[in-house]
Each structure stands twice: as C-alpha cells, then as structure tokens.
DRENDO-1510 file (C-alpha; in Angstrom, 1 decimal, always signed):
<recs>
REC; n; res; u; v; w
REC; 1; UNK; +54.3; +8.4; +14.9 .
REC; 2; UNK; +52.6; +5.2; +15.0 .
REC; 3; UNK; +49.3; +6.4; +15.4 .
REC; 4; UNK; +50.0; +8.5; +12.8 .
REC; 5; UNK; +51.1; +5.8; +10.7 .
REC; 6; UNK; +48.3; +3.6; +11.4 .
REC; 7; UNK; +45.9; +5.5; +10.6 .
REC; 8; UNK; +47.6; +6.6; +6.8 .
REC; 9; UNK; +47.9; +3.3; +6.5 .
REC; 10; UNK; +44.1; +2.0; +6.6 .
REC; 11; UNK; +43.3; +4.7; +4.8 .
REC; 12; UNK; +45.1; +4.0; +2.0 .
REC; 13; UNK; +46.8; +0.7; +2.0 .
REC; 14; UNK; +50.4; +0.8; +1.7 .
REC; 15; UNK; +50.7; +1.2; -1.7 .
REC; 16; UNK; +48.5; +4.4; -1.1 .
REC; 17; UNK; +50.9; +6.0; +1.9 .
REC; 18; UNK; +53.5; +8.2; +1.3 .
REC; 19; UNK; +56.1; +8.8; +4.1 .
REC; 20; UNK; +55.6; +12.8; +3.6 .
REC; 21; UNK; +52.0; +12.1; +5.0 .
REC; 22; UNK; +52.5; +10.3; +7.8 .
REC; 23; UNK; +55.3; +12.6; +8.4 .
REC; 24; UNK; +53.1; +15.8; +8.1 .
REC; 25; UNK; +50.5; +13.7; +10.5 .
REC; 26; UNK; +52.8; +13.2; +13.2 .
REC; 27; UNK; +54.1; +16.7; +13.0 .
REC; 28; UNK; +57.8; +15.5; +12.5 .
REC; 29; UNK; +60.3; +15.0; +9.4 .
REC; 30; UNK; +60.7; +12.6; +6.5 .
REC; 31; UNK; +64.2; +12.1; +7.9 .
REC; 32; UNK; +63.0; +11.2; +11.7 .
REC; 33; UNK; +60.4; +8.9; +10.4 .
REC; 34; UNK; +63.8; +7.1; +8.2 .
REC; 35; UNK; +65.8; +7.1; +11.6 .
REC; 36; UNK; +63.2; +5.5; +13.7 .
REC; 37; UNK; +61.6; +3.1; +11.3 .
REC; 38; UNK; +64.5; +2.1; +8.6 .
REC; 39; UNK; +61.5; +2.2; +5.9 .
REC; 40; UNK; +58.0; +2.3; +4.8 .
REC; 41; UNK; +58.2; -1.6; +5.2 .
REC; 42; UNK; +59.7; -1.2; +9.1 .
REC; 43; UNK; +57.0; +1.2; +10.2 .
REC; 44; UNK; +54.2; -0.9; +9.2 .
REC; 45; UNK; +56.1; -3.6; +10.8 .
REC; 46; UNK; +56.1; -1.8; +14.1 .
REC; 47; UNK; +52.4; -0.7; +13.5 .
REC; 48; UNK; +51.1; -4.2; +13.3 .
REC; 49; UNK; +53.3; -5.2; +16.1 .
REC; 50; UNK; +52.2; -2.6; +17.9 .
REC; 51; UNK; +48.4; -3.6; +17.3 .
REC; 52; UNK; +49.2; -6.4; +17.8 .
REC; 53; UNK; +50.5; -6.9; +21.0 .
REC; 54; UNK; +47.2; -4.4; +21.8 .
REC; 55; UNK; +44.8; -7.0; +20.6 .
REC; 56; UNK; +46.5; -9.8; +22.6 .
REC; 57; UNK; +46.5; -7.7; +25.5 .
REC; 58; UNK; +43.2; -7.1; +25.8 .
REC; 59; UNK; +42.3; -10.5; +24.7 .
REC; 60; UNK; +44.4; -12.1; +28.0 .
REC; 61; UNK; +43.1; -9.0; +30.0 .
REC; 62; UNK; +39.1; -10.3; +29.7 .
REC; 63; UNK; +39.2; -13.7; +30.9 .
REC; 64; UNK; +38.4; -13.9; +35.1 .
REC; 65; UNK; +40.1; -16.3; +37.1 .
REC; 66; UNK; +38.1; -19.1; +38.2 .
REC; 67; UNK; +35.8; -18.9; +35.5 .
REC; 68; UNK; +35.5; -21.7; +33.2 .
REC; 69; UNK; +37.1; -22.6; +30.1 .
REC; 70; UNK; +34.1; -21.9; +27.8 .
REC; 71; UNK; +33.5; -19.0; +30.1 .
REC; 72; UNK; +37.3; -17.6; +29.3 .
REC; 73; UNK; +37.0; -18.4; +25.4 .
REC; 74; UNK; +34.1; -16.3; +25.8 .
REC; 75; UNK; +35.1; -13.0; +26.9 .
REC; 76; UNK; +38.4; -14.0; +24.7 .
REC; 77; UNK; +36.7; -13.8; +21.9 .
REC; 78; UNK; +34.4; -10.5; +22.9 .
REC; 79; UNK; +37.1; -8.6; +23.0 .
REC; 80; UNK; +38.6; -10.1; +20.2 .
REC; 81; UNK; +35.7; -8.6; +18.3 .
REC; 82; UNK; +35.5; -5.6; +20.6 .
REC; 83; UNK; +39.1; -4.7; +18.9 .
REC; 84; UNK; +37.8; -5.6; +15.6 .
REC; 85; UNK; +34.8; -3.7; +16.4 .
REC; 86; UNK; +37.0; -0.6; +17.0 .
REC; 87; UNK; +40.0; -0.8; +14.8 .
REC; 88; UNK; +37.4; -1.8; +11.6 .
REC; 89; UNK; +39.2; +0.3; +8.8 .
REC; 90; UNK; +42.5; -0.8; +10.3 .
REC; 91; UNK; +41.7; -4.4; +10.2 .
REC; 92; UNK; +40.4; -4.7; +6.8 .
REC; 93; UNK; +43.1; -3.1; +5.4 .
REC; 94; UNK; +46.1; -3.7; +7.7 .
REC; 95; UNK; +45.5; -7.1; +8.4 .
REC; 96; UNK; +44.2; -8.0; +4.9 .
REC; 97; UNK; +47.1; -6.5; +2.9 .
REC; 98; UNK; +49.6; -7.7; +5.8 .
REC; 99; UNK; +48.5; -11.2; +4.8 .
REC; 100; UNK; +48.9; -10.7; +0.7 .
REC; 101; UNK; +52.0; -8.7; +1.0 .
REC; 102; UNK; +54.3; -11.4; +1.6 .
REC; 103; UNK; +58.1; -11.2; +3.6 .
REC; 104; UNK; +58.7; -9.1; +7.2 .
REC; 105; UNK; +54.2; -8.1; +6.7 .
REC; 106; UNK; +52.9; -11.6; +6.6 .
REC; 107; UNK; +55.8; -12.8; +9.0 .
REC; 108; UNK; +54.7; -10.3; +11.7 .
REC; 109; UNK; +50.8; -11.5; +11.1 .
REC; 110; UNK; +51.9; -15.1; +11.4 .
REC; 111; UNK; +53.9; -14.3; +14.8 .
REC; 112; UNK; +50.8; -13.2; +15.8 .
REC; 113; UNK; +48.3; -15.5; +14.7 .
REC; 114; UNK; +50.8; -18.4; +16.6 .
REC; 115; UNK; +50.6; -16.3; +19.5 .
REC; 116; UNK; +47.0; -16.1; +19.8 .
REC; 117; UNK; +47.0; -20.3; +19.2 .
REC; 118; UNK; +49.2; -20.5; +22.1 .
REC; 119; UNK; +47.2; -18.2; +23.8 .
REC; 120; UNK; +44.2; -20.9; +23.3 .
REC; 121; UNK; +45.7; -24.1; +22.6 .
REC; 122; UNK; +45.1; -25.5; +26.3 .
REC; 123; UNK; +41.4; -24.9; +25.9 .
REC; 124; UNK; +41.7; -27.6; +23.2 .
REC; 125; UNK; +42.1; -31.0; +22.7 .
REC; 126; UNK; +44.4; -30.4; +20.1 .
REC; 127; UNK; +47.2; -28.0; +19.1 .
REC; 128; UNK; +45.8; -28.6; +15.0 .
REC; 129; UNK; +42.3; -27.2; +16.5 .
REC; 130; UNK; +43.8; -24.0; +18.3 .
REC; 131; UNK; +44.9; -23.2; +14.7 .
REC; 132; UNK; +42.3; -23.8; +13.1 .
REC; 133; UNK; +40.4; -21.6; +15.8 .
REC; 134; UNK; +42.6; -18.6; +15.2 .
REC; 135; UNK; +41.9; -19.1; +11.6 .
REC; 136; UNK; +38.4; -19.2; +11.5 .
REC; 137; UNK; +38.6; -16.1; +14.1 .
REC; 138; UNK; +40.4; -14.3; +11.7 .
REC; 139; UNK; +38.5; -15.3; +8.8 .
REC; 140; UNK; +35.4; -14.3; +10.5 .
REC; 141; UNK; +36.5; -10.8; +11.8 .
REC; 142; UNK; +36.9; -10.4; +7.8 .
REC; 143; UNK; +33.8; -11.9; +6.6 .
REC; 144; UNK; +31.9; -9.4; +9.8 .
REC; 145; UNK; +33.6; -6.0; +8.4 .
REC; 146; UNK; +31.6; -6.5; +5.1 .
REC; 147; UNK; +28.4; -7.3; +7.0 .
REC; 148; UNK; +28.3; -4.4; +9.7 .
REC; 149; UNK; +24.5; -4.9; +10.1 .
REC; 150; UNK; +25.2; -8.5; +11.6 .
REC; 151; UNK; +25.1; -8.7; +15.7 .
REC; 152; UNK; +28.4; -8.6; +17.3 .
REC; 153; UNK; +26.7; -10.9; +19.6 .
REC; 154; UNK; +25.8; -12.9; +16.9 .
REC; 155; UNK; +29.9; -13.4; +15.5 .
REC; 156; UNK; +30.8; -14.2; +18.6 .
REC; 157; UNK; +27.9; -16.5; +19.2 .
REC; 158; UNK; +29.4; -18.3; +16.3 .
REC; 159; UNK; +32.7; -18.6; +16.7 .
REC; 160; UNK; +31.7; -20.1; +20.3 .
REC; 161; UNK; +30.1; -22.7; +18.8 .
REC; 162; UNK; +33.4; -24.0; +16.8 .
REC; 163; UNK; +35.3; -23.8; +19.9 .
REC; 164; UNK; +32.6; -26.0; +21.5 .
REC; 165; UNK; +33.5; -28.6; +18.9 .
REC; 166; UNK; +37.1; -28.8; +20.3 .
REC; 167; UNK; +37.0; -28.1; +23.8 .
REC; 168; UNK; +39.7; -30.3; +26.0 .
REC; 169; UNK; +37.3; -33.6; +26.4 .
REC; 170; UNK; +34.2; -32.2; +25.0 .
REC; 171; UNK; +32.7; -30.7; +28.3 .
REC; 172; UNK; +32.0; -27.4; +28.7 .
REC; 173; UNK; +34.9; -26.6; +31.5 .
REC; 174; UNK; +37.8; -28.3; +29.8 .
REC; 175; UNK; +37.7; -31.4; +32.2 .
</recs>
C-alpha cells in the first residue's frame, strides 16, 4: 500500500492523488486503504515516515567504525545523496510539498530533519551548526534535483566542505 502510495504521490502531488488510484495500484479497496490509514492526510504521513526512517537508516548504516569523523560525515552524506539519487521524483515532490503543506506533513518532515541533527550534532561543535547542516543538506538535495547534469561527487564534495567549517575543534577527526 505504501509503495503504492508513494509512488501516486510523486507523481502527482497530493492534491493530484485520488484514494481510488492508489487503491487500484495496490490491488485492494477504497475502504481498506480508510481502515489502515484514517485518510489521505495519514497515508502520506506513514509514507514519509516510512521514507523516512529508510533514509536514516541507510544514512547510520554507511559510516565504519573506527573511521574518522570527517570520514563518517562522508559516507553520511553519500548515501544521503545516494537516497536522493534514487527516490528523485519522490523527493522533489514529497519532501517539497511535505514542507509547504503545513500540520501532521511538515510535523513528520521536522521529526525527521531533528533526527538527522541528532544524528550529526556530535560531529559538531555546536548543536546551532548540526541544524544548519541538515538544512543546507536539504536545501542542497533540492537545489541538485533541478541540475541532474551536476556530479553527485561534486554535491557531496560541497556539502563536506560546510561541515568542515564546524567540525568539533576544527580538526579533521573531531579532536
């Protein structure tokens, strides 16, 4: 149901996506989808929590232990944009209309965003800088899906260099 969901959804925004399509997509009722989800609202709620915890996952999955800390950002944030990378007509319009839409959408995107600056804020000197990380992340994942020509080695290249600016004590390893 989710996938079918999701994939309704970046289609055509949620404005766009009827209930009777992602219904007929995941081969079950109107009624079922009502009984599981509550509402339109509460099954994109549970898709972006979903993808969510996915991205998350992945992003605590890539780090090796006894690497550094610049070396752990790093494979962070590849597969940060190695989800982006995958999920591209999911994130531009999921995570782009979650953050307009206001109420349960932009509270679930906020959860997450805090999550991922928890998720980094002992690589920094600050917990104001972690936040601003996630942000700029974020903001660069959007600025990337319009500009599919540009590097991914060349984002991520990027966003490693604001994370240098903040690393715990300013050396490379975070001591």
């Amino acid at each position: 149901m989710l996938d079918a969901a999701g994939a309704a959804f970046a289609a055509g925004g949620f404005a766009g996506t009827s209930m009777d399509e992602i219904a007929a997509a995941a081969e079950i009722s109107k009624p079922m989808l009502y009984s599981y989800f509550g509402s339109k609202q509460g099954l994109y709620v549970a898709y972006l929590e979903r993808s969510g915890a996915a991205l998350l996952d992945s992003m605590r999955a890539a780090p090796r232990a006894g690497s550094t800390t610049e070396e752990r950002l790093r494979a962070g944030i590849e597969a940060f944009f190695d989800y982006v990378d995958g999920h591209r007509p999911g994130w531009a319009v999921l995570y782009r209309e979650a953050a307009s839409r206001g109420g349960p959408l932009s509270a679930e995107l906020a959860s997450l965003r805090d999550r991922m600056a928890r998720g980094v804020s002992r690589s920094f000197a600050s917990e104001a800088f972690a936040e601003a990380f996630v942000g700029a992340g974020e903001s660069l994942a959007n600025w990337w899906l319009e500009r599919p020509e540009v590097p991914r080695k060349e984002v991520v290249g990027l966003l490693m260099s604001i994370a240098r600016a903040g690393l715990r004590d300013g050396s490379p390893d975070g001591n």
